[in-house]
DOTORGU-626653 format. One record per residue (C-alpha): x, y, z; residue number from 0. Coordinates in pm, 1 decimal. Layout:
% DOTORGU-626653
      east     north        up  num
         X         Y         Z  NUM
...
This chain:
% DOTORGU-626653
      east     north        up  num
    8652.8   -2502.3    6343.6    0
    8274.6   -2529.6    6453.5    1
    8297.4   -2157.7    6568.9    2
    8423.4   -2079.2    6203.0    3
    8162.9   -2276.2    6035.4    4
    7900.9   -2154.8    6248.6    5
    7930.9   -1787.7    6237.6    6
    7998.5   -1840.6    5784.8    7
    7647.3   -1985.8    5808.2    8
    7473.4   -1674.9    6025.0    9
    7668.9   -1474.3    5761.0   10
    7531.6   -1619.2    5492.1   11
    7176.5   -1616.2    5606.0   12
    7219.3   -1255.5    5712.1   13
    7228.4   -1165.5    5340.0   14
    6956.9   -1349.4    5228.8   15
    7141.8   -1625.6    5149.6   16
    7054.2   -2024.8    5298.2   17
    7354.5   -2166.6    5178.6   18
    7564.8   -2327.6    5476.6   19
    7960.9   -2394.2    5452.4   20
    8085.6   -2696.8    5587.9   21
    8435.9   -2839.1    5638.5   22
    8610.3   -3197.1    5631.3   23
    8854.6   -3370.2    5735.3   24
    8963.8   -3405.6    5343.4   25
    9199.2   -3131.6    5170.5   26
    9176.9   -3267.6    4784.7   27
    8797.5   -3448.3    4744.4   28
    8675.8   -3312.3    4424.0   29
    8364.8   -3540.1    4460.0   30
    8100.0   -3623.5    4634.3   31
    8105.3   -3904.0    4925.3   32
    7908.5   -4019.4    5191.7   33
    7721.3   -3670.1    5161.5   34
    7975.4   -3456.4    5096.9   35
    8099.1   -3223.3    4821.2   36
    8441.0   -3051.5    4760.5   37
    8398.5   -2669.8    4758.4   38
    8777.0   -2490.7    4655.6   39
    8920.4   -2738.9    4923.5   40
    8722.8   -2907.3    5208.6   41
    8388.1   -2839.0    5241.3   42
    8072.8   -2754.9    5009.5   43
    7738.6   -2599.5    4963.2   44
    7457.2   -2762.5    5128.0   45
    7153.7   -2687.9    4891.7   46
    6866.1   -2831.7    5129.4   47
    6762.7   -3116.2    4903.4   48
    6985.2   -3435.5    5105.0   49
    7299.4   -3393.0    4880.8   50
    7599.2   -3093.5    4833.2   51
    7567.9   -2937.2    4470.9   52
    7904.8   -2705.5    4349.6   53
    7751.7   -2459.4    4087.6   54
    8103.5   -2410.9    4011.4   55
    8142.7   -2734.6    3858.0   56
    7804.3   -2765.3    3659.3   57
    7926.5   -2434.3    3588.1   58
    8207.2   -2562.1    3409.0   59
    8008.1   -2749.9    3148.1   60
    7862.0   -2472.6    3072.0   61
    8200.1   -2378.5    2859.5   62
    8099.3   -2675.3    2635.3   63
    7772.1   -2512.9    2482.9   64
    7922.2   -2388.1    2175.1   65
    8265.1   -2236.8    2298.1   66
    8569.4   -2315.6    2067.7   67
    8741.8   -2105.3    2284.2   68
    8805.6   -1882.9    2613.8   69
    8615.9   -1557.0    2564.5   70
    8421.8   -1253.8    2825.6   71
    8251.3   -1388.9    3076.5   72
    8000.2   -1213.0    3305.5   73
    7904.1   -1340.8    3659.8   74
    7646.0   -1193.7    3854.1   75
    7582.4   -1300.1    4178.4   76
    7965.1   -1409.4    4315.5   77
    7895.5   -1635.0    4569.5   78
    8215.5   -1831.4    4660.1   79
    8404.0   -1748.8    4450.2   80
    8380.3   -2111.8    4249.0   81
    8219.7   -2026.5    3915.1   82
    8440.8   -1738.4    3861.7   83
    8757.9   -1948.0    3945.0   84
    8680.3   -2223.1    3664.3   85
    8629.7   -1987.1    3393.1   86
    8924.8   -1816.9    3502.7   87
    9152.7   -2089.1    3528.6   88
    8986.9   -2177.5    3138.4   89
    9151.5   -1872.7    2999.7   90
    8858.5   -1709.5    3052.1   91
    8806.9   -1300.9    3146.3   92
    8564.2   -1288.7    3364.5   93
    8405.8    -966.3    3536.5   94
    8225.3   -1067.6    3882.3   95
    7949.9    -855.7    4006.0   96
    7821.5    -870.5    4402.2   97
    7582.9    -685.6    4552.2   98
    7704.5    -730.7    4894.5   99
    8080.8    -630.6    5017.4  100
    8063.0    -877.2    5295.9  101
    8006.7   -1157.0    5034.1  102
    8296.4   -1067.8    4835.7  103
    8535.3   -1002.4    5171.0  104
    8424.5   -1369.7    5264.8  105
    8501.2   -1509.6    4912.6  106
    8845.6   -1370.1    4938.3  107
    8941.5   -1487.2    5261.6  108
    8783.0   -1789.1    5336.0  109
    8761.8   -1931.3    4958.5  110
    9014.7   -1975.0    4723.1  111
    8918.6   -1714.8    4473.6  112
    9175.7   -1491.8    4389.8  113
    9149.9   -1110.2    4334.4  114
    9344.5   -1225.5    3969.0  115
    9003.2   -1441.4    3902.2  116
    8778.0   -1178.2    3847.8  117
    8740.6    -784.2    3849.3  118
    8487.4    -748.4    4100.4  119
    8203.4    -481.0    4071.0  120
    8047.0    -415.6    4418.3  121
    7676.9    -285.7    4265.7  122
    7387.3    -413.9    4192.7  123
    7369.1    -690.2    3888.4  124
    7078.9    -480.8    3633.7  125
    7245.7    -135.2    3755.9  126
    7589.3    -272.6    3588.9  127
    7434.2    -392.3    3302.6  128
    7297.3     -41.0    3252.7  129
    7622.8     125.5    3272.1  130
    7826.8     -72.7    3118.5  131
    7885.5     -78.6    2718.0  132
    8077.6    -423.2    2663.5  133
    7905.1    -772.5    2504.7  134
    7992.6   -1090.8    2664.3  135
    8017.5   -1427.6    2541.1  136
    7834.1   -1555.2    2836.1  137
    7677.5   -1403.4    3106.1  138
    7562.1   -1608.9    3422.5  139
    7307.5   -1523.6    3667.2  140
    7393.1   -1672.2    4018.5  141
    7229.9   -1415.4    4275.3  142
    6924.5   -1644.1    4393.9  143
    6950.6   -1750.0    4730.7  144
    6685.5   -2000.5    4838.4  145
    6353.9   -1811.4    4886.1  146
    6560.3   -1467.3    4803.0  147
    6480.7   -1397.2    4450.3  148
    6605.7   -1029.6    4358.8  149
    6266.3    -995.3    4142.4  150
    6388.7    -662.6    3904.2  151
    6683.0    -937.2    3754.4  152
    6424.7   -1216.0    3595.9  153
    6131.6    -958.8    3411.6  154
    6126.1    -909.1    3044.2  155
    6280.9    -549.6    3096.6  156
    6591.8    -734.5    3282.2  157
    6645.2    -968.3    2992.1  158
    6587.2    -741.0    2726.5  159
    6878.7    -561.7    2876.3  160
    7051.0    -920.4    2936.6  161
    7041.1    -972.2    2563.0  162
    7209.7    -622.7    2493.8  163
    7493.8    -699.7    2653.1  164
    7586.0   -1043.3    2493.7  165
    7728.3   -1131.6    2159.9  166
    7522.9   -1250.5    1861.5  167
    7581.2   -1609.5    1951.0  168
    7588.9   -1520.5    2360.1  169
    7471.7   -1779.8    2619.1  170
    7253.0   -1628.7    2953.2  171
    7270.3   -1903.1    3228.0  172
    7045.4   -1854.5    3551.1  173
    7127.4   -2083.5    3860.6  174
    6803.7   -2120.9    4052.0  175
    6591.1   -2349.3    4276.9  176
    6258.4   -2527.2    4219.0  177
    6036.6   -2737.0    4390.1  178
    6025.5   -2984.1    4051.2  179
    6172.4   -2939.6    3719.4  180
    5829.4   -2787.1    3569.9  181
    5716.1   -2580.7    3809.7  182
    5563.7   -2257.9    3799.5  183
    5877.9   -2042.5    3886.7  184
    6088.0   -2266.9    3552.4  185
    5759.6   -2236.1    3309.2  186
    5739.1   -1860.5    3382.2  187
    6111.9   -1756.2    3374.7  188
    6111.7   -1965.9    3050.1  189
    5824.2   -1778.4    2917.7  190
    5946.2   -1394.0    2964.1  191
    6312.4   -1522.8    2869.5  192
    6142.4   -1627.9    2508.4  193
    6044.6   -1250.1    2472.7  194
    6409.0   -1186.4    2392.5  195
    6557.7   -1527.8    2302.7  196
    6497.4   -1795.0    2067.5  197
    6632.7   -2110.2    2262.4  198
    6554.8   -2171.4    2605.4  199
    6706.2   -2512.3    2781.3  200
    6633.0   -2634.8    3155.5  201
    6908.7   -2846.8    3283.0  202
    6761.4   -3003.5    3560.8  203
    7032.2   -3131.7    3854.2  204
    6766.8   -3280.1    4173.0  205
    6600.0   -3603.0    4086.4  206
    6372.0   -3752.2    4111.2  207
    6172.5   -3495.2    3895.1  208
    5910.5   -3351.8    4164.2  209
    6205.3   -3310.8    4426.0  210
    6301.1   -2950.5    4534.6  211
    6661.5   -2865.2    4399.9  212
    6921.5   -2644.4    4144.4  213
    6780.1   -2574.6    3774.8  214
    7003.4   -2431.9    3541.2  215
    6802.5   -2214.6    3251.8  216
    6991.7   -2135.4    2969.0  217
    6870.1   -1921.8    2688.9  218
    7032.3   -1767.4    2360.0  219
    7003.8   -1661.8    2040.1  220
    7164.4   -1966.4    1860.5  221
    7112.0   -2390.1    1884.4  222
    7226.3   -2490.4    2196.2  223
    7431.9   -2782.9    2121.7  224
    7738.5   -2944.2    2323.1  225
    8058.4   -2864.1    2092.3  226
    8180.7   -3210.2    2170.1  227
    8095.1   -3515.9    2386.0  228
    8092.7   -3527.9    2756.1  229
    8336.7   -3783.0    2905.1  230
    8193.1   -4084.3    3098.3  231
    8238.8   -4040.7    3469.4  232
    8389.9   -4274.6    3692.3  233
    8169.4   -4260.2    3950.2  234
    7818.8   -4196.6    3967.8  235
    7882.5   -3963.9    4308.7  236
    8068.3   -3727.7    4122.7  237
    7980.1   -3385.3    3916.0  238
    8070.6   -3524.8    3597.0  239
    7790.6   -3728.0    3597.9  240
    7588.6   -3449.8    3742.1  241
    7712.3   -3248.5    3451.3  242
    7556.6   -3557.4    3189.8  243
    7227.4   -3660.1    3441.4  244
    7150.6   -3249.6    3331.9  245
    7245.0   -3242.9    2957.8  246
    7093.7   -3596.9    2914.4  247
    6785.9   -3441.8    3076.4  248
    6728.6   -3139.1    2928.1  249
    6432.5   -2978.4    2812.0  250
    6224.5   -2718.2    2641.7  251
    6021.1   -2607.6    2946.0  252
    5622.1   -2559.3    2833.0  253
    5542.2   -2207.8    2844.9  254
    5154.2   -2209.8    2731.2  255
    4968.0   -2004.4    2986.5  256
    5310.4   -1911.6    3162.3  257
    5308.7   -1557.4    3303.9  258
    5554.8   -1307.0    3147.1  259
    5705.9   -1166.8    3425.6  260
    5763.2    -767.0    3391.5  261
    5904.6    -518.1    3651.8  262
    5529.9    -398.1    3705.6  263
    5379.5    -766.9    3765.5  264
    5587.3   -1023.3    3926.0  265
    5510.7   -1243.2    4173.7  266
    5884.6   -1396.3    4174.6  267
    5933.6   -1305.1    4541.2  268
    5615.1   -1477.8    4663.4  269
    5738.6   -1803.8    4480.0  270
    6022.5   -1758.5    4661.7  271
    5884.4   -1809.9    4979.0  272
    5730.9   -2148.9    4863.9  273
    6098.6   -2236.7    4794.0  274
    6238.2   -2104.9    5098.1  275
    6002.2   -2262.9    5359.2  276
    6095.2   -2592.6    5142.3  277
    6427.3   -2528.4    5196.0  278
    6430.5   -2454.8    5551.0  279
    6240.9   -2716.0    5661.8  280
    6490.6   -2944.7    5512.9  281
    6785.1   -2805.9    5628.6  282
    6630.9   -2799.2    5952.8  283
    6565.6   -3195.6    5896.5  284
    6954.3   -3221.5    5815.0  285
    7058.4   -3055.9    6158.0  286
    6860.4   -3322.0    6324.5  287
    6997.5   -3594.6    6145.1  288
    7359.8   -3445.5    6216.2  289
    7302.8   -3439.0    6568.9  290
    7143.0   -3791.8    6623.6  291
    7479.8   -3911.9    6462.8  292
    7665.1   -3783.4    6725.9  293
């Protein structure tokens, strides 16, 4: 199992991404415990920030934002598998696009996505949304991996084609990290998504506020309002009340002075670095604490 785990990791940070896998002793623990997340089964994603976030499951509330019912979904960046799964098993159709075979081949095997989850694209995320011709109800943008931020998917050119490829009353959801809630990486995505949308939201999941973690931006066309209530979780280790702590905290991120980022000036990438040497040096930190418990 260790030789599994280890080599999923060196896989993972092969192609960019800092994500580790781990695996438990538990086959059904949908929430977190002593540290630990469920992930399709045993395991999770350790995000660098102390705790295990599942994208798939904040993911999932995302299907609450003014959805009556199932509809097209989009997911770009495919990760594990996770996000495409719940929409799936929603009702949802969902077409998965993945940059990297080796991703998807590890998604298949050592996941539980199914190949009936998702039609899988293996391409680049803006080159699909070139080609292709349909509108989706939502489209989510999952392809950042710690300090690797594909740069040509967040300018004003990438959005503008973003928008043309959702309905009238579409939702765009982008997965990302950030050292805080309001720094300069949020404010600036937030301003050169407002070149093509009227409502931009930043669902904050780390706390406390300056702490590096997942923010989820979400930007549309339309009021972005929960159709119905939330229910109360049971337990505050768990992601419903991740899913609340980040729609109780939302905000309209302040994008005075906020560079618009366009695919002849962005300095996305060099954020990124910021982000990644955060996230290294914590995961590093983590190691160390793993091994002193043994």
């Amino acid at each position: 199992m260790k030789r599994k785990v280890f080599f999923f990791s060196l896989a993972l940070l092969w192609t960019g991404r800092v994500y580790t896998q781990y695996y438990t002793d538990f086959e059904d623990w949908p929430i977190m415990s002593e540290g630990y997340w469920s992930l399709e089964g045993p395991g999770g994603w350790y995000t660098g920030d102390g705790v295990y976030v599942n994208f798939g499951n904040e993911a999932s509330g995302l299907r609450k934002v003014g959805f009556n019912d199932a509809g097209d979904a989009l997911l770009i960046g495919l990760g594990g598998g996770s996000v495409a799964e719940h929409f799936a098993d929603a009702g949802w159709t969902v077409d998965a696009v993945e940059i990297d075979p080796v991703v998807v081949r590890f998604a298949l095997d050592h996941f539980a996505f199914a190949p009936d989850d998702a039609r899988i694209f293996t391409m680049d995320g803006r080159q699909f949304l070139r080609t292709t011709d349909k509108k989706y109800d939502i489209i989510i943008l999952d392809a950042f991996g710690s300090g690797s931020i594909p740069f040509h998917l967040v300018t004003s050119e990438a959005f503008e084609l973003v928008s043309s490829r959702l309905d009238a009353n579409g939702l765009l959801a982008i997965n990302m990290e950030s050292i805080g809630w309001k720094s300069t990486i949020v404010e600036s995505m937030a301003a050169t998504l407002k070149e093509h949308f009227e409502n931009i939201l930043v669902l904050p999941i780390a706390e406390p506020p300056n702490r590096f973690g997942n923010i989820i931006v979400l930007a549309s066309n339309r009021a972005l309002r929960m159709k119905d209530e939330m229910p109360q979780p049971e337990s505050r280790f768990s992601a419903a009340y991740d899913r609340i702590h980040a729609w109780d905290n939302r905000f309209e991120p302040d994008t005075d002075g906020a560079l618009v980022l366009t695919d002849d000036l962005n300095p996305a990438d060099l954020w990124g670095e910021e982000i990644n040497l955060i996230e290294r040096r914590e995961l590093r930190e983590y190691f160390k604490d793993l091994k002193d418990l043994r």
